[in-house]
C-alpha positions in Angstrom: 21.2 -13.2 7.5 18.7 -10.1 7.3 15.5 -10.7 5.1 13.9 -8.0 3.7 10.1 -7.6 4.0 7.7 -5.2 1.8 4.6 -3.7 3.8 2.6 -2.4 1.3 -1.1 -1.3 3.1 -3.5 0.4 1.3 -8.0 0.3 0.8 -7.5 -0.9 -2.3 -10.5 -0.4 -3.8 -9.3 -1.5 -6.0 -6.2 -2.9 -6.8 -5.2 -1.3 -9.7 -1.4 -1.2 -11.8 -0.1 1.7 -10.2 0.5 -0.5 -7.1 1.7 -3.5 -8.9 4.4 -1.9 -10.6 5.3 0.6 -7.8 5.5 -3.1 -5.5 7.6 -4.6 -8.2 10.1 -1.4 -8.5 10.5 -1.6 -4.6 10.7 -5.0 -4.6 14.0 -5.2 -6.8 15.7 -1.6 -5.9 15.6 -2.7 -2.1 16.2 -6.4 -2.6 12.5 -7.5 -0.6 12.5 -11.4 -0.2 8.5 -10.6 -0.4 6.0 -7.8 -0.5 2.8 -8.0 1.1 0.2 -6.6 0.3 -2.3 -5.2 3.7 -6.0 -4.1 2.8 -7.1 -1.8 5.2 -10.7 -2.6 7.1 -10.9 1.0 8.1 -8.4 3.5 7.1 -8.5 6.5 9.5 -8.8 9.3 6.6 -11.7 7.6 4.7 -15.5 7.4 5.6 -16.6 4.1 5.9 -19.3 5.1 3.0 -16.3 5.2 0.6 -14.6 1.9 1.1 -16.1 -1.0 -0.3 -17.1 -4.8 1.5 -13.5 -5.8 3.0 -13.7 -9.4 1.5 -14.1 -8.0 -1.9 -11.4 -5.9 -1.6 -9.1 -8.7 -0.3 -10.5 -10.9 -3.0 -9.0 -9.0 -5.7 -6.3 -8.3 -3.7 -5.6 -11.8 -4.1 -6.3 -12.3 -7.7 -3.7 -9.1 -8.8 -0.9 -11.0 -7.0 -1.3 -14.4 -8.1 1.1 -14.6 -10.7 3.3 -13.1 -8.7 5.7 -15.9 -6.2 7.3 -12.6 -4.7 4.1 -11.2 -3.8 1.4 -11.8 -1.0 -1.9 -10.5 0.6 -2.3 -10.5 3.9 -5.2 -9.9 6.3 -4.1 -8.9 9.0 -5.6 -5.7 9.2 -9.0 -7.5 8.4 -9.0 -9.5 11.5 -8.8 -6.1 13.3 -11.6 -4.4 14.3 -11.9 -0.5 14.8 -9.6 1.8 12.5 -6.6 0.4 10.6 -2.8 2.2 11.8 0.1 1.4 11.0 1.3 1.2 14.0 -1.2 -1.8 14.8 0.1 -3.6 12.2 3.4 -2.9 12.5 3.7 -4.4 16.4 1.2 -7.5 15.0 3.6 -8.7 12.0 6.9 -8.3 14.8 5.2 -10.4 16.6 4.7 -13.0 13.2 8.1 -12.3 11.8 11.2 -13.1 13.7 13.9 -10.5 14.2 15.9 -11.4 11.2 13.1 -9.7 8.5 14.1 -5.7 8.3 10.5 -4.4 7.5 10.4 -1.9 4.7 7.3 -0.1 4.1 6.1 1.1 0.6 4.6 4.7 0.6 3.8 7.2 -1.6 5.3 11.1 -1.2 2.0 12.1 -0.1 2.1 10.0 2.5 5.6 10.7 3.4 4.9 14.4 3.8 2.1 13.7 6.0 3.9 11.5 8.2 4.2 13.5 11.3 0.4 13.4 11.5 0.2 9.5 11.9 -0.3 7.8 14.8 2.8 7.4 17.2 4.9 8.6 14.1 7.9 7.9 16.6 7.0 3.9 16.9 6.6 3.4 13.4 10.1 4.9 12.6 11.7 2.5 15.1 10.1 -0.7 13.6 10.5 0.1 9.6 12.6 1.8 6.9 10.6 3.6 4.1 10.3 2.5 0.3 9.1 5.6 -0.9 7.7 6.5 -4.8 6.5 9.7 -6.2 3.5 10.6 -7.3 2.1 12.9 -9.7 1.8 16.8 -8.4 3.7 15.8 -5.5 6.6 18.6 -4.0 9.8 16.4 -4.3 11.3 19.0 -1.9 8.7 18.4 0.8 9.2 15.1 0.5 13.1 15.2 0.7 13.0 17.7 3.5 10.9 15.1 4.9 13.4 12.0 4.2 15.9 14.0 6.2 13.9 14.6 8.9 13.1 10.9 9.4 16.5 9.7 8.7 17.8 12.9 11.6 15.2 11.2 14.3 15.6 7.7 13.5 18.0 4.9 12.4 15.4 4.6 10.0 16.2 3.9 5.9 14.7 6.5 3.2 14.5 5.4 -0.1 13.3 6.7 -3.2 12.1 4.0 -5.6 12.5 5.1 -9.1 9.6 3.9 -10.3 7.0 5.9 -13.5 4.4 7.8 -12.2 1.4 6.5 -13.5 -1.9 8.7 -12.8 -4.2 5.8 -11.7 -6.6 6.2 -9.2 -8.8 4.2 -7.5 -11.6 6.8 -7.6 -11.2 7.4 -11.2 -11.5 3.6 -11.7 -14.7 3.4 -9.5 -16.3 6.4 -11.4 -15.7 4.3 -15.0 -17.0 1.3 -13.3 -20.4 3.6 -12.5 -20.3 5.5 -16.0 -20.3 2.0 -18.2 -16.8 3.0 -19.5 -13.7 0.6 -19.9 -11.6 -0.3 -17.1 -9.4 -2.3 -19.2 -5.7 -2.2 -18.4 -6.0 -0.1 -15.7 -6.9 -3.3 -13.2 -5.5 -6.5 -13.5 -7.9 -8.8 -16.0 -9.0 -10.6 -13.0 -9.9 -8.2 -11.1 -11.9 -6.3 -14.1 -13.5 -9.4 -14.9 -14.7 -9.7 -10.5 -15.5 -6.0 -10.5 -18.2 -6.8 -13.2 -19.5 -10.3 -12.3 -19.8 -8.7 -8.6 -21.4 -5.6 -10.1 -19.1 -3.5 -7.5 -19.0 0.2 -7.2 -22.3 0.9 -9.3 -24.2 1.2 -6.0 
Protein backbone atom coordinates (compact mmCIF):
# COMPACT_ATOMS: atom_id res chain seq x y z
CA UNK A 1 0.00 0.00 0.00
CA UNK A 2 1.54 3.46 -1.13
CA UNK A 3 1.99 6.06 1.75
CA UNK A 4 2.06 9.40 1.04
CA UNK A 5 4.80 11.72 2.45
CA UNK A 6 4.82 15.73 2.66
CA UNK A 7 8.43 17.38 2.15
CA UNK A 8 7.92 20.68 3.16
CA UNK A 9 11.68 22.51 3.38
CA UNK A 10 12.00 25.86 3.96
CA UNK A 11 14.64 28.64 6.36
CA UNK A 12 11.97 29.21 8.42
CA UNK A 13 12.91 32.07 10.09
CA UNK A 14 10.50 31.78 11.30
CA UNK A 15 7.75 29.50 11.23
CA UNK A 16 4.98 31.51 10.72
CA UNK A 17 0.84 30.49 9.75
CA UNK A 18 1.18 30.79 6.19
CA UNK A 19 3.14 27.42 6.28
CA UNK A 20 0.95 25.77 8.77
CA UNK A 21 -2.13 26.13 6.99
CA UNK A 22 -0.64 25.77 3.47
CA UNK A 23 0.92 22.16 5.20
CA UNK A 24 -2.54 21.39 6.50
CA UNK A 25 -4.38 22.13 3.02
CA UNK A 26 -1.80 19.71 1.27
CA UNK A 27 -1.95 17.40 3.81
CA UNK A 28 -5.78 16.63 3.35
CA UNK A 29 -6.20 17.47 -0.70
CA UNK A 30 -3.33 14.88 -1.35
CA UNK A 31 -4.12 12.37 1.37
CA UNK A 32 -0.17 12.71 3.19
CA UNK A 33 0.09 10.04 5.99
CA UNK A 34 2.61 12.93 7.39
CA UNK A 35 4.25 16.26 6.48
CA UNK A 36 7.58 17.01 7.50
CA UNK A 37 8.69 19.87 7.98
CA UNK A 38 12.97 20.43 6.65
CA UNK A 39 14.76 23.71 7.95
CA UNK A 40 17.30 24.54 5.78
CA UNK A 41 21.07 25.09 7.20
CA UNK A 42 21.97 26.97 4.16
CA UNK A 43 19.68 27.65 1.44
CA UNK A 44 21.49 28.40 -1.81
CA UNK A 45 19.53 31.85 -2.58
CA UNK A 46 20.09 33.36 0.84
CA UNK A 47 23.24 34.98 2.43
CA UNK A 48 24.26 33.29 5.40
CA UNK A 49 23.91 37.00 7.16
CA UNK A 50 20.08 36.59 6.66
CA UNK A 51 19.32 33.25 8.13
CA UNK A 52 19.26 33.01 11.74
CA UNK A 53 21.21 30.23 14.37
CA UNK A 54 19.91 26.76 12.85
CA UNK A 55 18.93 25.35 16.28
CA UNK A 56 16.63 28.24 16.86
CA UNK A 57 15.14 27.86 13.82
CA UNK A 58 14.47 24.07 14.30
CA UNK A 59 13.38 24.87 17.83
CA UNK A 60 10.44 26.71 16.76
CA UNK A 61 10.06 24.57 14.12
CA UNK A 62 9.26 22.11 16.61
CA UNK A 63 7.09 24.14 18.90
CA UNK A 64 4.56 25.18 15.62
CA UNK A 65 4.03 21.45 14.98
CA UNK A 66 3.44 20.08 18.30
CA UNK A 67 -0.12 19.99 18.37
CA UNK A 68 -0.14 18.61 15.35
CA UNK A 69 0.20 14.22 15.25
CA UNK A 70 0.21 14.53 11.34
CA UNK A 71 3.07 16.84 11.37
CA UNK A 72 6.91 16.55 12.04
CA UNK A 73 10.28 18.40 11.87
CA UNK A 74 13.03 16.91 10.64
CA UNK A 75 16.83 17.72 10.60
CA UNK A 76 18.03 16.30 8.16
CA UNK A 77 19.25 19.12 6.26
CA UNK A 78 20.94 20.30 9.63
CA UNK A 79 23.19 17.41 9.94
CA UNK A 80 24.40 18.58 6.41
CA UNK A 81 27.09 20.71 6.03
CA UNK A 82 27.68 23.04 2.97
CA UNK A 83 24.44 24.48 1.07
CA UNK A 84 20.99 22.84 1.55
CA UNK A 85 19.40 21.20 -2.21
CA UNK A 86 16.79 19.49 -2.59
CA UNK A 87 18.19 17.06 -4.30
CA UNK A 88 20.45 16.18 -1.18
CA UNK A 89 17.67 15.69 0.73
CA UNK A 90 15.66 14.08 -1.52
CA UNK A 91 18.38 10.96 -2.20
CA UNK A 92 19.03 11.05 2.03
CA UNK A 93 15.13 10.46 3.01
CA UNK A 94 14.98 7.43 -0.09
CA UNK A 95 17.44 6.12 1.70
CA UNK A 96 15.28 6.49 5.32
CA UNK A 97 11.96 5.73 3.75
CA UNK A 98 11.21 2.48 2.07
CA UNK A 99 9.84 2.38 -1.42
CA UNK A 100 6.25 2.15 -0.41
CA UNK A 101 6.22 6.29 0.76
CA UNK A 102 5.34 8.36 -2.68
CA UNK A 103 7.15 11.68 -1.66
CA UNK A 104 5.20 14.74 -2.36
CA UNK A 105 6.83 17.99 -1.97
CA UNK A 106 5.03 21.24 -0.91
CA UNK A 107 6.09 24.37 -2.94
CA UNK A 108 5.01 27.65 -3.53
CA UNK A 109 4.38 29.06 -7.43
CA UNK A 110 7.35 30.95 -7.12
CA UNK A 111 9.28 28.21 -6.63
CA UNK A 112 7.53 26.26 -9.24
CA UNK A 113 8.33 28.76 -11.86
CA UNK A 114 11.80 28.74 -10.93
CA UNK A 115 12.23 25.24 -11.08
CA UNK A 116 14.36 24.72 -14.03
CA UNK A 117 17.07 26.64 -12.26
CA UNK A 118 17.46 24.15 -9.30
CA UNK A 119 19.97 21.81 -9.02
CA UNK A 120 19.65 18.51 -11.13
CA UNK A 121 15.97 19.71 -11.79
CA UNK A 122 15.78 16.33 -13.75
CA UNK A 123 16.57 14.05 -10.40
CA UNK A 124 14.22 15.83 -8.29
CA UNK A 125 11.31 15.16 -10.83
CA UNK A 126 12.06 11.47 -10.78
CA UNK A 127 12.02 11.06 -6.94
CA UNK A 128 8.78 13.41 -6.04
CA UNK A 129 5.39 14.76 -7.24
CA UNK A 130 4.65 18.53 -6.46
CA UNK A 131 1.98 19.92 -3.83
CA UNK A 132 1.97 23.23 -5.10
CA UNK A 133 0.05 26.63 -3.50
CA UNK A 134 -0.17 30.01 -4.81
CA UNK A 135 1.00 32.91 -3.61
CA UNK A 136 0.22 36.46 -3.73
CA UNK A 137 1.41 38.35 -7.11
CA UNK A 138 2.30 35.16 -8.48
CA UNK A 139 1.46 34.58 -12.65
CA UNK A 140 -0.96 31.49 -12.35
CA UNK A 141 -0.10 31.02 -16.16
CA UNK A 142 3.62 30.71 -15.57
CA UNK A 143 3.04 28.44 -13.10
CA UNK A 144 0.63 26.20 -15.10
CA UNK A 145 2.77 26.41 -18.21
CA UNK A 146 5.22 25.23 -15.76
CA UNK A 147 2.88 22.17 -14.27
CA UNK A 148 2.72 20.98 -17.84
CA UNK A 149 6.07 21.16 -18.55
CA UNK A 150 6.96 18.95 -15.47
CA UNK A 151 4.22 16.65 -15.88
CA UNK A 152 5.48 16.47 -20.21
CA UNK A 153 9.24 15.41 -18.79
CA UNK A 154 8.36 13.35 -15.92
CA UNK A 155 5.90 10.79 -14.42
CA UNK A 156 5.85 13.29 -11.97
CA UNK A 157 2.24 14.55 -10.13
CA UNK A 158 1.29 18.48 -10.24
CA UNK A 159 -1.10 19.63 -7.94
CA UNK A 160 -2.49 22.75 -7.04
CA UNK A 161 -3.58 22.96 -3.37
CA UNK A 162 -6.39 25.23 -2.92
CA UNK A 163 -5.31 26.75 -0.12
CA UNK A 164 -5.96 31.09 0.93
CA UNK A 165 -3.23 33.12 0.17
CA UNK A 166 -2.20 34.66 3.17
CA UNK A 167 0.53 37.62 2.70
CA UNK A 168 2.86 36.53 5.58
CA UNK A 169 6.37 36.86 5.41
CA UNK A 170 9.00 35.94 7.26
CA UNK A 171 10.89 39.14 6.65
CA UNK A 172 7.97 41.26 7.56
CA UNK A 173 7.72 39.28 10.82
CA UNK A 174 11.47 39.77 11.58
CA UNK A 175 11.21 43.58 10.82
CA UNK A 176 8.15 43.77 13.69
CA UNK A 177 10.24 41.76 15.84
CA UNK A 178 13.07 44.71 15.37
CA UNK A 179 10.45 47.71 15.36
CA UNK A 180 8.81 46.61 18.92
CA UNK A 181 5.51 45.93 17.04
CA UNK A 182 3.10 42.80 17.60
CA UNK A 183 3.78 39.61 16.06
CA UNK A 184 0.74 38.24 17.51
CA UNK A 185 -1.19 35.78 15.31
CA UNK A 186 1.05 35.87 12.68
CA UNK A 187 3.48 33.04 14.52
CA UNK A 188 2.26 30.31 16.46
CA UNK A 189 2.06 31.57 20.46
CA UNK A 190 5.00 29.47 21.11
CA UNK A 191 6.99 30.52 18.86
CA UNK A 192 6.12 34.45 19.61
CA UNK A 193 6.59 33.76 23.15
CA UNK A 194 10.69 31.93 22.07
CA UNK A 195 11.22 34.78 19.60
CA UNK A 196 11.04 37.22 22.66
CA UNK A 197 12.58 35.27 25.56
CA UNK A 198 15.51 34.50 22.97
CA UNK A 199 15.49 38.22 21.91
CA UNK A 200 15.95 36.88 18.12
CA UNK A 201 16.03 39.04 15.08
CA UNK A 202 16.75 42.47 17.03
CA UNK A 203 20.50 42.00 16.33
Amino acid sequence: MVKKLGIFGGTFNPIHMGHLIVAEMARQECDLEKVLFIPAASPPHKSDKSVSCPNHRFRMTELAIESNPYFKASDIELKREGKSYTIDTLKNLREIYPKEYEFWMIIGGDSLIEFDNWRNAKGIMELCNFAVYMRPYISIDKCMAQADKIRGQANSRVIFVQAPMIDISSTDIRRRVVQGKSIRYMVPDPVREYILEKRLFIN
